[in-house]
N, C-alpha and C positions, 0 to 999 in steps of 0.2 A: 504494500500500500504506500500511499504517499502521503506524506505531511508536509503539509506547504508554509512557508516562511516570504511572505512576500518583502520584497526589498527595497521597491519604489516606483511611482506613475508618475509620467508627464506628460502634458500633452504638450504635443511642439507643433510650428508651424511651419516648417519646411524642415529637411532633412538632406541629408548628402549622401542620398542614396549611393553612390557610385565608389563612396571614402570606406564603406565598408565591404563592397567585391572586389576582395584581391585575393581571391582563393587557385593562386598561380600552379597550373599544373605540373609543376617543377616541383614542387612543396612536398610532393608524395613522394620521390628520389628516395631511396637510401644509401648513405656511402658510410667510406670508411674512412675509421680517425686520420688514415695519415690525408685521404684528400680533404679533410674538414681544414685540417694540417696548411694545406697547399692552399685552399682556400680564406684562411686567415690572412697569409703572408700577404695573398693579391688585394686583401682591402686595403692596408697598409702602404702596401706598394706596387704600384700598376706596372704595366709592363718591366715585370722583372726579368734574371736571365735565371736561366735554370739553377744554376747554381747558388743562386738567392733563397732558392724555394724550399731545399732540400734542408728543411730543421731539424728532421726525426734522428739524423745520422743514419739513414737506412743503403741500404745496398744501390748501387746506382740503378741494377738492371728492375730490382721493385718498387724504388721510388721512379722511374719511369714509367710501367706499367699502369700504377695510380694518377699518375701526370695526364697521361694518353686518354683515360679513362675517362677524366672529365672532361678532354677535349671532342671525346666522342660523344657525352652525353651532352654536350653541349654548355657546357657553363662555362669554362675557359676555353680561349682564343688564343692561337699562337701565329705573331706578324711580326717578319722582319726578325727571329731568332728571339721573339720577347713575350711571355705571356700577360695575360691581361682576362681579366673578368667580362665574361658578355654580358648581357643586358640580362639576360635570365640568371645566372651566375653571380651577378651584382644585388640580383633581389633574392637567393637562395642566400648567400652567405651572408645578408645584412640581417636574415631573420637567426642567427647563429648567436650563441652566447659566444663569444669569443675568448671565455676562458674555458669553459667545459667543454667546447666545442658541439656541443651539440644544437640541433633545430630546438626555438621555443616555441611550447605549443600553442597554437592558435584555435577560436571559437571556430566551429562550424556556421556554416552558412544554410539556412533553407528557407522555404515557401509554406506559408498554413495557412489553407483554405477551406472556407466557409461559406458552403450554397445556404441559400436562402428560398424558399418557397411558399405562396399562398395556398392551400391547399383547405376547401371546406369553409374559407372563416377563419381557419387556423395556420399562423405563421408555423415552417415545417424546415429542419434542419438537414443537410446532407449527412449522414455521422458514417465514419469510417472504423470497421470493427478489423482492427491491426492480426493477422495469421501468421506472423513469423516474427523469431527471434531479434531483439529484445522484448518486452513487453508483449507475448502472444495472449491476445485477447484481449486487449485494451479497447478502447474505444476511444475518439478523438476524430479532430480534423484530418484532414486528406494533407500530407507534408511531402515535402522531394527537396532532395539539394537543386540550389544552384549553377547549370554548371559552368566550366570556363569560356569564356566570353559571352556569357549570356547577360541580360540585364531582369530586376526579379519578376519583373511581370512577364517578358519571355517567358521565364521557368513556370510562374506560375500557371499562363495557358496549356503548356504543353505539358505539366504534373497531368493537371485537372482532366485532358481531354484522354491521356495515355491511361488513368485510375478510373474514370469513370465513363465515357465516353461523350463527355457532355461538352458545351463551349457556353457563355453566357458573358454579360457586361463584369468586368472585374475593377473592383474598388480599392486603392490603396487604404487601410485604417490604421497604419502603425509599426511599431517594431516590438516583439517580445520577446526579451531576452531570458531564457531557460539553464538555471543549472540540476545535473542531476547528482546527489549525493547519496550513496549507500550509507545505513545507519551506523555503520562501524567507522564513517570516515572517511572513505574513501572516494575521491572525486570522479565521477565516471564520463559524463557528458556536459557539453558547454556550446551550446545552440542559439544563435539570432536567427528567428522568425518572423520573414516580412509576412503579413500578416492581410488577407483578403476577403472582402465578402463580394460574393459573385450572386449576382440577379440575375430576372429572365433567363432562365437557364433553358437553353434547347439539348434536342439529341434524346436518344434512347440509353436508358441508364444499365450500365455494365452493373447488375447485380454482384457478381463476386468476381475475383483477379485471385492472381494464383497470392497476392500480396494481404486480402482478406475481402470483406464484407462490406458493400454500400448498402444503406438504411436511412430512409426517407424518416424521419420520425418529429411529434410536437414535445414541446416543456416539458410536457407531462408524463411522458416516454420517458427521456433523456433524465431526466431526473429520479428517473428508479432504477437508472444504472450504477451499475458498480466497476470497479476498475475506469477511471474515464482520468483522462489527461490534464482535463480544467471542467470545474462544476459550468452548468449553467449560464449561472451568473458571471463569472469572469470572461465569458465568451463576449456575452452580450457587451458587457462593459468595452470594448475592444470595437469589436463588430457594429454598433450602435452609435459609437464616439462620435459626435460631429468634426472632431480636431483629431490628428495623426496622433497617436497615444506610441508612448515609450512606455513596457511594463517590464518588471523584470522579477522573475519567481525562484526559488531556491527550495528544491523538493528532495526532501527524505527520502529515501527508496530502502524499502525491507529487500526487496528481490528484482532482478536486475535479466 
């Protein structure tokens, strides 16, 4: 189950959407220390010579190995006998603690959406019943990363039409920033959620995907669930907002 610690709302009125997409497909990379190694030197110092680079004291023929390595994955550039950081290289190694060497982690990026329907008299929710690992069985909005080079309402048409098969007006409401913490401590997940409610919804609705369950359901439904992502009411709050809402939630988690 989850217990919620809420952290703080704002409503703002414009945002920098674009200051928060830089989820560089480089980022996923894994190397090794000594190119973390070789990568340090190049922030330092730009076009160096080889012999600049080589800190570890390691053997000429495996500190070139790792040298080449990066030149092949593309992060260093070698011109004129001198390396130097490429443009992706330059934003791989700036995200590096520079004494640990290691990447620091950054938040995830996604989309959470929110159909809306008249249905009867009665306003009527999309809910999304989650079938796979983490959280199987949950219940919540319909979510998707981001991905590279997209901007979020891109991502968010194409979540929406590939989960449900639906297309409809989609409405910017906000950002909601999500942490997950196990009750023992442990930090698991660290999620911004640009955040949509989608109208006039057309299409024939994909009842189930191999991902879970779509369900049309009212208030009153939704409110005798158990296991659910955000009650009711914090949906609405969001979804409802006349002004772009910033919320940010920090959830307990028994089981993960």
């Amino acid at each position: 189950m989850f217990t919620q610690k809420p952290l703080c709302l704002l409503n703002l009125t414009s945002l920098d959407i674009q200051g928060f997409l830089h989820n560089n497909a480089f980022m996923e990379l894994e190397i090794h220390e000594y190119q973390s190694s070789i990568l340090r030197e190049l922030l330092f110092k730009p076009k160096a010579k080889f012999s600049d680079l080589n800190k570890k004291d390691i053997s000429s023929d495996l500190f070139t190995f790792h040298l080449n390595k990066l030149v092949k994955d593309g992060l260093v550039v070698k011109e004129s006998g001198a390396y130097t950081l490429s443009t992706e290289g330059k934003e791989f190694a700036n995200r590096m603690d520079t004494d640990s060497l290691r990447q620091e982690k950054q938040g995830k990026i996604a989309v959470a959406l929110h159909a809306i329907r008249k249905r009867n008299g009665k306003t009527e929710m999309l809910v999304h019943q989650r079938l796979k690992e983490p959280f199987y069985g949950w219940y919540g909005s319909h979510t998707g990363k981001i991905r590279w080079g997209e901007n979020p309402l891109e991502a968010a048409k194409r979540e929406f039409l590939e989960e449900t098969g639906l297309t409809g007006d989609f409405v910017h409401k906000g950002i909601t920033h999500i942490f997950h913490v196990h009750k023992d401590g442990r930090f698991l997940e660290d999620k911004y959620f640009w955040v949509y409610r989608i109208e006039n919804v057309k299409g024939e609705l994909k009842e189930e995907i191999e991902e879970g369950k779509n369900i049309w359901m009212d208030e009153k439904k939704f409110r005798k669930l158990k296991n659910t992502f955000a009650n009711y009411d914090e949906i609405v709050e969001v979804i409802d907002s006349k002004k772009l809402v910033y919320l940010e939630r920090k959830w307990i988690v028994d089981s993960y």
